[in-house]
ZAFIKE-273703 format. One record per residue (C-alpha): residue number from 1; residue in three letters; x, y, z. Coordinates in Angstrom, 3 decimals, always signed. Example, Ala and Ser with C-alpha at 12.3 -4.5 7.8 and 13.67 -1.06 7.14 Angstrom:
BEGIN
[1,"ALA",[+12.300,-4.500,+7.800]]
[2,"SER",[+13.670,-1.060,+7.140]]
END
This chain:
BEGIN
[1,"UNK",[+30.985,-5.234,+38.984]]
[2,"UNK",[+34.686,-4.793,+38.209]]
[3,"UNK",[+35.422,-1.853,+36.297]]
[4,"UNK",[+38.436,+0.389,+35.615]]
[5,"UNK",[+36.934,+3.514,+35.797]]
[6,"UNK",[+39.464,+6.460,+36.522]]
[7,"UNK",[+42.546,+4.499,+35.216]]
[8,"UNK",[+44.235,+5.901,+32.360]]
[9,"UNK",[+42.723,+4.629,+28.858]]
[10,"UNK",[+44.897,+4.223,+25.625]]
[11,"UNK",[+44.069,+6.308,+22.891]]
[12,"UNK",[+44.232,+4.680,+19.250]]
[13,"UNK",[+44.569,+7.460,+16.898]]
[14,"UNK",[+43.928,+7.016,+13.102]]
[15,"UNK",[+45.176,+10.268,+11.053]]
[16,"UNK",[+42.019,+12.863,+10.898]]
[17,"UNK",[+40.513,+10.625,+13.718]]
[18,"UNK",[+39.325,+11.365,+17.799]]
[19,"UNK",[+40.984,+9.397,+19.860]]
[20,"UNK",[+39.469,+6.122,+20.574]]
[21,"UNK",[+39.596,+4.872,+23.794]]
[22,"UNK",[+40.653,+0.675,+23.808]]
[23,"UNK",[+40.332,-1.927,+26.318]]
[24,"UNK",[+41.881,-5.466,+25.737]]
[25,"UNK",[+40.387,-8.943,+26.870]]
[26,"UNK",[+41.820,-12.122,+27.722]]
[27,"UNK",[+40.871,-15.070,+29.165]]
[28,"UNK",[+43.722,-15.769,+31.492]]
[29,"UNK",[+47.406,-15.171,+32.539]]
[30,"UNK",[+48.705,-18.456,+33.399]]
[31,"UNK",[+51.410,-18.908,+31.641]]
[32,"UNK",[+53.183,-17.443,+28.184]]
[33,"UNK",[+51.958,-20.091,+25.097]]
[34,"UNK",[+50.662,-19.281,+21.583]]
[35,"UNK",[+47.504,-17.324,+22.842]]
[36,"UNK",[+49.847,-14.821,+25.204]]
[37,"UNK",[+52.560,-14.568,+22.145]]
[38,"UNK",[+49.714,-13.211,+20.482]]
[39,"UNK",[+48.438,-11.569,+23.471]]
[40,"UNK",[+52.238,-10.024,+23.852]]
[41,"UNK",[+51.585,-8.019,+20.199]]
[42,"UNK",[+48.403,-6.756,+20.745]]
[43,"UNK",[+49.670,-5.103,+23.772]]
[44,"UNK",[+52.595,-3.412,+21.761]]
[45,"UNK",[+49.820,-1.913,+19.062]]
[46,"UNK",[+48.152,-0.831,+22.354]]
[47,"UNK",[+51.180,-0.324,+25.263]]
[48,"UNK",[+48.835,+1.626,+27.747]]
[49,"UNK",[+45.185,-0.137,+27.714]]
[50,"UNK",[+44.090,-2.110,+30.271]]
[51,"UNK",[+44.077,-5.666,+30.063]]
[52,"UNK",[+40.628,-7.331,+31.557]]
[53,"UNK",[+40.976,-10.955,+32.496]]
[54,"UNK",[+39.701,-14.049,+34.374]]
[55,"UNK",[+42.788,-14.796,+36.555]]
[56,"UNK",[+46.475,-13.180,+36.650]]
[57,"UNK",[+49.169,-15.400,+37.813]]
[58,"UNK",[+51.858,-12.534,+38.614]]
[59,"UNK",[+55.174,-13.193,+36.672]]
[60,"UNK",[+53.530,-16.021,+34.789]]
[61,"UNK",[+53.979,-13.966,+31.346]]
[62,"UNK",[+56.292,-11.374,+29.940]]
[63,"UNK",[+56.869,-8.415,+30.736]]
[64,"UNK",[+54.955,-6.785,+27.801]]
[65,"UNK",[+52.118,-7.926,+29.577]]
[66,"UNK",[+52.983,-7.870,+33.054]]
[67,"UNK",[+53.733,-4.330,+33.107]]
[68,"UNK",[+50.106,-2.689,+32.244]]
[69,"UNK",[+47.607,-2.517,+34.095]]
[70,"UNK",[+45.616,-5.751,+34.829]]
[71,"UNK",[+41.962,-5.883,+36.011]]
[72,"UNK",[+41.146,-9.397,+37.105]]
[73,"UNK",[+37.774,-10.845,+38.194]]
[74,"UNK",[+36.445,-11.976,+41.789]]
[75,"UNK",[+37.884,-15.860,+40.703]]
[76,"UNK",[+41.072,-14.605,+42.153]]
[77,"UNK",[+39.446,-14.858,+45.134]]
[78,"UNK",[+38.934,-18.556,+45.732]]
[79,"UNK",[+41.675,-20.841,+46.560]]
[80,"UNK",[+43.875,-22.814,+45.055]]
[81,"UNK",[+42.453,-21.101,+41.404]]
[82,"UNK",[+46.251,-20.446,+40.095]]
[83,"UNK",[+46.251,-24.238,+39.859]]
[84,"UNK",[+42.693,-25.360,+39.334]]
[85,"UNK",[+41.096,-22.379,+37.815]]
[86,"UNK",[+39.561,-24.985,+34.879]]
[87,"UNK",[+37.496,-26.572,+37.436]]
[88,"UNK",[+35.525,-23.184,+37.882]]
[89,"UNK",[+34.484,-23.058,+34.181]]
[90,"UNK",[+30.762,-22.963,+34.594]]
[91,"UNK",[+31.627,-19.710,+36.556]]
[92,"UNK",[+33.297,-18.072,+33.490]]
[93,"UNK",[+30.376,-16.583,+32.004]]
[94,"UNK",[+29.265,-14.942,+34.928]]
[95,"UNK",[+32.880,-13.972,+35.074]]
[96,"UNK",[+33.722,-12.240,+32.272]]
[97,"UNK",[+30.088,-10.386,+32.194]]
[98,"UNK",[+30.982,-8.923,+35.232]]
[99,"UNK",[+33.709,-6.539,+33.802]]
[100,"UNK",[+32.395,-2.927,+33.461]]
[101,"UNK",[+33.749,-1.297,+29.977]]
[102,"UNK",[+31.552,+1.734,+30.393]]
[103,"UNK",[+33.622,+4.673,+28.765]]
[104,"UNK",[+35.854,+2.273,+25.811]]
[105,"UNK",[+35.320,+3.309,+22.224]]
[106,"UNK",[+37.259,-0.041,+21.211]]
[107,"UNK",[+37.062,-3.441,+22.770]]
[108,"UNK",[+39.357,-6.068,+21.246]]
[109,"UNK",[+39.004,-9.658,+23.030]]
[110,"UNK",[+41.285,-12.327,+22.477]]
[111,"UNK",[+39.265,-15.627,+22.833]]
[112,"UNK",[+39.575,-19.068,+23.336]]
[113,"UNK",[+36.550,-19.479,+25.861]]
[114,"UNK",[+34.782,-17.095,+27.864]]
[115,"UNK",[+36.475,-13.266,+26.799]]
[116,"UNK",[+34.850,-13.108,+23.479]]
[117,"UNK",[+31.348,-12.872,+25.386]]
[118,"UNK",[+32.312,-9.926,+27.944]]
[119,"UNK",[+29.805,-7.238,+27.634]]
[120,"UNK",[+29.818,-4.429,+24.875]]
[121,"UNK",[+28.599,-0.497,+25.813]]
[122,"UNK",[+26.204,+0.761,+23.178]]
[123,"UNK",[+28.172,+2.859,+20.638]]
[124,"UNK",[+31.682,+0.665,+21.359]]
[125,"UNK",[+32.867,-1.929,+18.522]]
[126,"UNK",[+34.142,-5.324,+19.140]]
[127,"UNK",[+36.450,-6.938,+17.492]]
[128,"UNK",[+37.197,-10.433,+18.423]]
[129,"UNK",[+40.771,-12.229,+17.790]]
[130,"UNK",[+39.318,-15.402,+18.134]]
[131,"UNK",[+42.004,-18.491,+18.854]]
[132,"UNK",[+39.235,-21.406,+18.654]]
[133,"UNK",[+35.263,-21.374,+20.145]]
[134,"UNK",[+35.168,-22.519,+23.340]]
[135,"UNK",[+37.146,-25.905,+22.631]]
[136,"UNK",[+35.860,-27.247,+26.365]]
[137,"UNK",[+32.397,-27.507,+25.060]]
[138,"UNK",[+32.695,-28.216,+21.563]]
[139,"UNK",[+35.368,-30.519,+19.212]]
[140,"UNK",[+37.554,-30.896,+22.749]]
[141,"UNK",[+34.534,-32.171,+24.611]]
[142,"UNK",[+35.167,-35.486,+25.058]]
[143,"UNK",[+39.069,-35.273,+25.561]]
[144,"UNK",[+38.296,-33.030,+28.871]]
[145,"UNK",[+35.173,-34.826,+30.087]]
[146,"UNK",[+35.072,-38.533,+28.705]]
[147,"UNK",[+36.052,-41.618,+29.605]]
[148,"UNK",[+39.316,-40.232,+31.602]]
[149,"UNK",[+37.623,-37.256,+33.314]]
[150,"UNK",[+36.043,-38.611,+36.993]]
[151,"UNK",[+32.735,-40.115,+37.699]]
[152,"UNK",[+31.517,-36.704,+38.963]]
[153,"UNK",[+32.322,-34.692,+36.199]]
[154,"UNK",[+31.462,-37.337,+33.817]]
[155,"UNK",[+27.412,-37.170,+35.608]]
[156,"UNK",[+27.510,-33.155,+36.151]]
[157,"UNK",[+28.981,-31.579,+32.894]]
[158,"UNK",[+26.482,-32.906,+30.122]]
[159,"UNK",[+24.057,-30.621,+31.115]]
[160,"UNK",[+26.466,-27.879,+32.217]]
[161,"UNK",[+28.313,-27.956,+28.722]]
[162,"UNK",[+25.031,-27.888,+26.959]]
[163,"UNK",[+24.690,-24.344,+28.728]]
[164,"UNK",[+27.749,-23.315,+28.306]]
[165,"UNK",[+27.250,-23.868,+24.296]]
[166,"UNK",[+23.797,-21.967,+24.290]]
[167,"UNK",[+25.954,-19.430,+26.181]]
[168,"UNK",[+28.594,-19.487,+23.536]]
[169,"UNK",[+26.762,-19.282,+20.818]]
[170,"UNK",[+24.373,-16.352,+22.188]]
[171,"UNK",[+27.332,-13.619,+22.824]]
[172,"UNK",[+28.942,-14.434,+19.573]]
[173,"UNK",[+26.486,-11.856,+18.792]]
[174,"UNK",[+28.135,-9.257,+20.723]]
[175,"UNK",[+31.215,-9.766,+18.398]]
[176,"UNK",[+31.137,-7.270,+15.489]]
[177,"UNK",[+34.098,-8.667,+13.762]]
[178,"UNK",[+35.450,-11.956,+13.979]]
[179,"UNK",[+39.257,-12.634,+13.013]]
[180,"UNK",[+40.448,-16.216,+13.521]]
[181,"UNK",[+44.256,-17.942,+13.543]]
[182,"UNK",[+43.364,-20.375,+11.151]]
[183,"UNK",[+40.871,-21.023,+8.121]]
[184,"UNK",[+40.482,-24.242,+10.207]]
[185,"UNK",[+39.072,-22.053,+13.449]]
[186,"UNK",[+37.117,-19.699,+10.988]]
[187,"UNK",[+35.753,-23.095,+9.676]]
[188,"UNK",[+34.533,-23.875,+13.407]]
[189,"UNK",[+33.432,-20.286,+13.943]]
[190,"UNK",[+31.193,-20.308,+11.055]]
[191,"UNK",[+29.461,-24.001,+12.079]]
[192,"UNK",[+29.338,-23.058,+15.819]]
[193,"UNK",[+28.624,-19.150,+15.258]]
[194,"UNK",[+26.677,-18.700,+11.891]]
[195,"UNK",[+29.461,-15.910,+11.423]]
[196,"UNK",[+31.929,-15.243,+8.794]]
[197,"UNK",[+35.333,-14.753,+9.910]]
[198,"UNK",[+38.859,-12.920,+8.532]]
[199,"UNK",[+41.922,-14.908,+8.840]]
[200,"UNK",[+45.759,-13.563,+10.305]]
[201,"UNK",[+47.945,-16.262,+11.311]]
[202,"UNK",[+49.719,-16.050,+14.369]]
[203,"UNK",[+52.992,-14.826,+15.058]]
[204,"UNK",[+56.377,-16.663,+15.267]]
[205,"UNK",[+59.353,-14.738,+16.711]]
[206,"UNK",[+62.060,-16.370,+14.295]]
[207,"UNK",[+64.852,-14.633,+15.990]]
[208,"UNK",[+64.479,-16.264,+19.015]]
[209,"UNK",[+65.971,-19.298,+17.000]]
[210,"UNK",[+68.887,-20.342,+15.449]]
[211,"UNK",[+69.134,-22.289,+12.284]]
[212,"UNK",[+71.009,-25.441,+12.665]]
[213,"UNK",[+72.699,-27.524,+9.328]]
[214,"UNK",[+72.558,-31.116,+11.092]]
[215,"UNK",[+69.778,-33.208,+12.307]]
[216,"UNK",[+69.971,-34.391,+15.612]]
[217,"UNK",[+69.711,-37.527,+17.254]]
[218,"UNK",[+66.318,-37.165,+19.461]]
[219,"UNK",[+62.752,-36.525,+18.727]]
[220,"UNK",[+61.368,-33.317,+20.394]]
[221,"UNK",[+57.669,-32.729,+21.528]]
[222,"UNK",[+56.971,-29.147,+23.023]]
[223,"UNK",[+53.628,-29.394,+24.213]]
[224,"UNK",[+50.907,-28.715,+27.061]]
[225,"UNK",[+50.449,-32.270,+28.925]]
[226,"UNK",[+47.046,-32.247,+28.397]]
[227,"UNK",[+44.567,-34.909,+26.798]]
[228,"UNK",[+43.610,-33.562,+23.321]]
[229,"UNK",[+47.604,-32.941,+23.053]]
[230,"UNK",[+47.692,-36.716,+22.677]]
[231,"UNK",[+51.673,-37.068,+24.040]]
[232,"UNK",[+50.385,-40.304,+25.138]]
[233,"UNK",[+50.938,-41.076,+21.459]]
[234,"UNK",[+53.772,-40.037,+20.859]]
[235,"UNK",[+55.122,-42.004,+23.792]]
[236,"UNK",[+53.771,-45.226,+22.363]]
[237,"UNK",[+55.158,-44.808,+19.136]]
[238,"UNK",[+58.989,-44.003,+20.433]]
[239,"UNK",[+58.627,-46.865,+22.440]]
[240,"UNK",[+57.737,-49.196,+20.170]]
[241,"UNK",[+60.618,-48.219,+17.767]]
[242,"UNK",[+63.501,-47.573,+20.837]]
[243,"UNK",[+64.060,-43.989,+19.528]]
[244,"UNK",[+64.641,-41.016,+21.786]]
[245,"UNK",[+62.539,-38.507,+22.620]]
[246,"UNK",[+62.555,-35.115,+24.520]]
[247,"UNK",[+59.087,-33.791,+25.744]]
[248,"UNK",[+58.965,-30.057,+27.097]]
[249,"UNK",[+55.654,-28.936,+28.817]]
[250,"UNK",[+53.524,-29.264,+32.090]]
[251,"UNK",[+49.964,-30.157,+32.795]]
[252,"UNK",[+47.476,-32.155,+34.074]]
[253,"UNK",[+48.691,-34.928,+32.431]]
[254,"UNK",[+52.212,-35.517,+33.651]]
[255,"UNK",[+51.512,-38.290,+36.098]]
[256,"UNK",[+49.916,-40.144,+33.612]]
[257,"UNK",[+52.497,-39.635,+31.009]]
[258,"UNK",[+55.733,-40.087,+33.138]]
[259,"UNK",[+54.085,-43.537,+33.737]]
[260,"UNK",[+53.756,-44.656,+29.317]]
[261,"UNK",[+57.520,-42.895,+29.074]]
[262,"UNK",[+59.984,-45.920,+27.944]]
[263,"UNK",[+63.593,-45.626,+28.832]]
[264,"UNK",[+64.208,-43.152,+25.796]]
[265,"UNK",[+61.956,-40.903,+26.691]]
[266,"UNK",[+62.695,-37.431,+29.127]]
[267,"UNK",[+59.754,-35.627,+30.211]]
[268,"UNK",[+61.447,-32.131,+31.340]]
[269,"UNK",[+58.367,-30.206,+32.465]]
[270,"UNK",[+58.300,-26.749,+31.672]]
[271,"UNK",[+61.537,-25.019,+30.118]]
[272,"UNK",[+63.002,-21.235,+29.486]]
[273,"UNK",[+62.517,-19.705,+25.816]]
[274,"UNK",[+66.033,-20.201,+25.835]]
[275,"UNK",[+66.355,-23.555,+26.496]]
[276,"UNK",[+63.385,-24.574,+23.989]]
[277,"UNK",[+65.172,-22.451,+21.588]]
[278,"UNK",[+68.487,-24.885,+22.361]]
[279,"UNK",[+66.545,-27.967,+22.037]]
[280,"UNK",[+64.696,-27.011,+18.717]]
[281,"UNK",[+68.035,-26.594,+17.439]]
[282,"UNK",[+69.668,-30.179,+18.694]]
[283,"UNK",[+66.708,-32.198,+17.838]]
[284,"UNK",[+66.316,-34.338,+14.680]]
[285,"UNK",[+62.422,-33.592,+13.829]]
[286,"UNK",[+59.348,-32.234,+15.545]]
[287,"UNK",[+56.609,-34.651,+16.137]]
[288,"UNK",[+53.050,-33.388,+16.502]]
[289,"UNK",[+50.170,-35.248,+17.000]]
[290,"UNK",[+47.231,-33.469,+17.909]]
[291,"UNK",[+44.898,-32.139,+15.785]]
[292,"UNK",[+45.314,-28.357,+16.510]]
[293,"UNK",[+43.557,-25.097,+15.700]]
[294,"UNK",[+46.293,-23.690,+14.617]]
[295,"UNK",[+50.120,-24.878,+16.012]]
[296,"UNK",[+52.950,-22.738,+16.689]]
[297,"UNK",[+55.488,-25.445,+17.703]]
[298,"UNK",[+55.819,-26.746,+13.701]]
[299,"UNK",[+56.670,-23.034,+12.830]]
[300,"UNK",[+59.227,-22.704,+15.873]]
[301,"UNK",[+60.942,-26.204,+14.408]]
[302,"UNK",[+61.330,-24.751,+10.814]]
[303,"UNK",[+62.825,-21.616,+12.172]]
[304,"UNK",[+65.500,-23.616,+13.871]]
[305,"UNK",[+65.582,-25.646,+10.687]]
[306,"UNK",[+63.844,-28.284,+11.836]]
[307,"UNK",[+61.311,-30.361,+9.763]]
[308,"UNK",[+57.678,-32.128,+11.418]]
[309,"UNK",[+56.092,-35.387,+11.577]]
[310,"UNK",[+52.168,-34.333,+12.170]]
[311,"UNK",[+49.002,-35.123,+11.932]]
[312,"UNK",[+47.225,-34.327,+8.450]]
[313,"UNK",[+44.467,-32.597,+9.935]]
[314,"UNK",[+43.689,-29.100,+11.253]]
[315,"UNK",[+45.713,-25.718,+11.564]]
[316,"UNK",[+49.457,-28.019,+10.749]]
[317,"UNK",[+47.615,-28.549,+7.427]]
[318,"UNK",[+48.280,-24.328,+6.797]]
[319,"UNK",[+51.485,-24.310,+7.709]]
[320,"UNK",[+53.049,-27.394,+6.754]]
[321,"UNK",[+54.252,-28.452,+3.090]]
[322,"UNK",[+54.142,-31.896,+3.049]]
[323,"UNK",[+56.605,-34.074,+1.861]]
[324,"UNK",[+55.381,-35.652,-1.789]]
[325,"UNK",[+56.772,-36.316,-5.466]]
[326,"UNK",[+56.442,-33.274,-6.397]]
[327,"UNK",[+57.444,-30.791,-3.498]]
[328,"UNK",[+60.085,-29.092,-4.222]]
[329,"UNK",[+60.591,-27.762,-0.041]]
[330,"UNK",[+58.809,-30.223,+2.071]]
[331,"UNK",[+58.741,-29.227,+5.973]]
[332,"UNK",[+57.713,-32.035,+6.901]]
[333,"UNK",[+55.877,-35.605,+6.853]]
[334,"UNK",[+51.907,-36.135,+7.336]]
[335,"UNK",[+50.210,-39.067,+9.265]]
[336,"UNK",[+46.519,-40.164,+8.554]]
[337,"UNK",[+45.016,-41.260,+11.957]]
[338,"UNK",[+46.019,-40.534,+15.262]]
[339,"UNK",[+47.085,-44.638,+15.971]]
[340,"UNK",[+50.837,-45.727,+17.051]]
[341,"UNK",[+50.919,-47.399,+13.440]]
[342,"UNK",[+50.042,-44.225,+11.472]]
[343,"UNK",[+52.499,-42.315,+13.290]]
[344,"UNK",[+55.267,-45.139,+13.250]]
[345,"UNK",[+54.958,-45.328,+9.473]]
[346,"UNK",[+55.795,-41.482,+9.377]]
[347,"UNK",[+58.401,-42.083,+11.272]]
[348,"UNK",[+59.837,-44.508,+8.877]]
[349,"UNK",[+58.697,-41.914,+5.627]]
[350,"UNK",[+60.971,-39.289,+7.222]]
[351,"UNK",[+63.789,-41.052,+7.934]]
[352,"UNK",[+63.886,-42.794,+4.702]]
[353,"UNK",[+63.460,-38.740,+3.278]]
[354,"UNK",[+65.300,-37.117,+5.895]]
[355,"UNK",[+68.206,-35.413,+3.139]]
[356,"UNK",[+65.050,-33.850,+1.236]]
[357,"UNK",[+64.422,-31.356,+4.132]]
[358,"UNK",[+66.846,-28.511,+3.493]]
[359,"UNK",[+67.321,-26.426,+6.994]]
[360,"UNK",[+67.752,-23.111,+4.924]]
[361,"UNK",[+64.357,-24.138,+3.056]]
[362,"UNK",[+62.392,-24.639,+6.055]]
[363,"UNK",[+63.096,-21.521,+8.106]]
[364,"UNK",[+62.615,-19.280,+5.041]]
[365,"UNK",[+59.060,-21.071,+5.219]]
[366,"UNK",[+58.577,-20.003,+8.664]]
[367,"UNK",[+59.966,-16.506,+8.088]]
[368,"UNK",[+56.395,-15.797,+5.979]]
[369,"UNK",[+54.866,-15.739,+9.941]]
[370,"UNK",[+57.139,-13.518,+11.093]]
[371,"UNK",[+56.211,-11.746,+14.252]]
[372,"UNK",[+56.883,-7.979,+12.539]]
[373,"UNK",[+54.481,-9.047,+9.743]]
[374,"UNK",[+51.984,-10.469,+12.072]]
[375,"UNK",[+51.884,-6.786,+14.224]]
[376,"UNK",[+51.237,-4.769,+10.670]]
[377,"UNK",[+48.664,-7.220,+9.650]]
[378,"UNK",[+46.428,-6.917,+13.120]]
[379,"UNK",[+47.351,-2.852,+13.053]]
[380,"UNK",[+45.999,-2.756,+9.503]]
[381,"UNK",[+43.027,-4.988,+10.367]]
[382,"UNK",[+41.996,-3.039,+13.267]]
[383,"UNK",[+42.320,+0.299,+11.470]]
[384,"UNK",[+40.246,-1.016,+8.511]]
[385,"UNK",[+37.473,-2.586,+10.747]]
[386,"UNK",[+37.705,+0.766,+12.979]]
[387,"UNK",[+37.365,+3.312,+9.870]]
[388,"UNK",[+34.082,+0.889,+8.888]]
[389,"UNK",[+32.185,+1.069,+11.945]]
[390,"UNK",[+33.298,+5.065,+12.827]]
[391,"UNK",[+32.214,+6.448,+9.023]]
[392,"UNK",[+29.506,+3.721,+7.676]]
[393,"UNK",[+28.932,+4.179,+4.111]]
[394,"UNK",[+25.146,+3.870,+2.447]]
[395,"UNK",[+24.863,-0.043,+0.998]]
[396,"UNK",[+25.356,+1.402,-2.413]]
[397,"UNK",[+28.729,+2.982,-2.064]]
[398,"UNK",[+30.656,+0.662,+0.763]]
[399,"UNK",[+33.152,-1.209,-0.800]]
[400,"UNK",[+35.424,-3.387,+1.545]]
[401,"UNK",[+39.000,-2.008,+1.961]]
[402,"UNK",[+42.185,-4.349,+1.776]]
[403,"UNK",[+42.155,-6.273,+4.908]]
[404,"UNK",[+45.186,-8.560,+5.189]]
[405,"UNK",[+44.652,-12.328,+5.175]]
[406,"UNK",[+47.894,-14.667,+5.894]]
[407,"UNK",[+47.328,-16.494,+3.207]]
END
């Protein structure tokens, strides 16, 4: 078993409260998207606890979370895993179960497969910031092991899935308190789970962007080249109309992709903060096609000033205001379906509406999901959840304390 026994522990101290001893848990460190940004804060409410996780790809995230101590499990044995380390996903349970958390008062997972399920010690609470159930085995089933995924893994995974599920759905009880990105995700918690859920939006760091008056003259995509994604979309669409577009992101993908990209299209792989930053600001609008639990790249393009052309559906439908009669600060334009019509209409919408999307507007929009108010609103649901479990009240006198809700 892997454990962490003798390292130092951080101690979360309420006023009039014994320390209590916290352990964080993550699926993996691969690379810094919306999970690790969220990640990133948790480890600033607790700078000196131990971070317990699948797989650590050294200097593949910031420093906030690079310089902690970082138990990984015996995947990081195998090789090749940096790469392919979704290929061992039936090994994930036994995984993350493996981590010893003898001696933590607090455990707080953040969860998009397997780290919401790590094993509890009697008398610790668990609190769960849950990014999505496992997506591989539920809504996201198909896009990973359909019609494109090979033969083998076509024949092998029904079964394998339908374990991982009853897996899934058995350590949810290990969770005490659920808190999801989305009321989309707390949605899917409650018809995969059978649990209730809080809601705290994810964080956007709006000064890492700068607000720019003028539209410019290329469509931007920042986005993991992966199936559910559904660049392939996107890619169809620009072609059809001769527009430009700049994509930003790696995956497994990218062959495919590089392959549907017309002549106005750039792929650049993966990019620096910086130079996503630069490109939010030059580009004329987002698009966004997938259908997403919650989406951080529509909130990034409004902070830069930047409206979005998305898909109706899921988290964008939170954070978006779309453009109608009767809004007053549209950020941007809905599609219906995910077809190359639906999307090439919006396309049209927006460019007919373009003047109606006022740059100042949009990034006091995304200002409302400001990182800073993101870190009080975890510190303040922690605390709550923490003062409920350490002095229960009897049924008759508990009454449930202000927990905040990004709503």
């Amino acid at each position: 078993r892997v454990t962490a026994r003798g390292m130092n522990r951080h101690t979360f101290v309420l006023p009039g409260e014994a320390p209590v001893r916290v352990a964080l848990v993550h699926d993996w460190l691969t690379g810094m998207r919306g999970g690790e940004r969220c990640l990133e804060v948790l480890c600033e409410v607790f700078p000196d606890a131990p971070l317990f996780t699948l797989l650590h790809v050294p200097g593949s995230v910031s420093p906030t979370i690079e310089n902690r101590q970082i138990i990984t499990s015996f995947l990081r044995r195998f090789p090749g895993v940096e790469s392919r380390y979704r290929y061992f996903l039936p090994l994930f349970p036994w995984a993350i179960e493996r981590f010893d958390l003898q001696g933590y008062d607090l455990i707080l997972s953040a969860s998009h497969c397997v780290a919401k399920g790590v094993r509890v010690p009697a008398g610790a609470l668990h609190l769960c910031f849950c990014f999505t159930p496992m997506r591989y085995v539920w809504d996201l089933y198909r896009d990973y092991f359909g019609e494109r995924a090979g033969r083998a893994a076509r024949l092998l995974m029904p079964p394998v899935a339908a374990a991982l599920r009853r897996w899934d759905r058995a350590t949810a009880k290990r969770v005490h308190h659920f808190v999801a990105i989305s009321r989309f995700v707390a949605e899917r918690i409650r018809r995969c789970y059978g649990r209730t859920a809080d809601v705290i939006y994810p964080p956007v760091d709006i000064r890492r962007f700068r607000l720019a008056e003028e539209l410019g003259e290329f469509y931007l995509m920042v986005s993991a080249l992966t199936p559910y994604k559904r660049v392939d979309l996107a890619l169809a669409a620009v072609n059809r109309l001769g527009v430009r577009l700049v994509v930003v992101g790696s995956g497994p993908e990218e062959v495919r992709l590089r392959a549907l990209a017309g002549p106005t299209v750039k792929l650049l792989g993966w990019r620096s903060d910086d130079e996503v930053s630069e490109l939010y600001a030059r580009c004329r609008a987002l698009l966004f096609p997938s259908v997403e639990d919650f989406g951080i790249a529509p909130l990034e393009a409004m902070a830069s000033g930047r409206p979005v052309i998305a898909l109706g559906h899921g988290g964008a439908r939170e954070t978006v205001v779309p453009l109608n009669d009767g809004a007053e600060a549209p950020t941007g334009v809905f599609f219906a379906e995910q077809t190359v019509e639906s999307l090439v209409e919006a396309i049209h919408r927006f460019e007919a509406n373009a003047h109606r999307f006022d740059p100042k507007a949009l990034r006091a929009h995304a200002e409302a999901f400001d990182r800073p108010l993101f870190k009080e609103r975890i510190e303040a649901w922690v605390a709550q959840r923490w003062k409920e479990f350490a002095r229960p009240l009897p049924p008759d006198e508990w009454v449930p304390g202000p927990v905040p809700e990004s709503e």
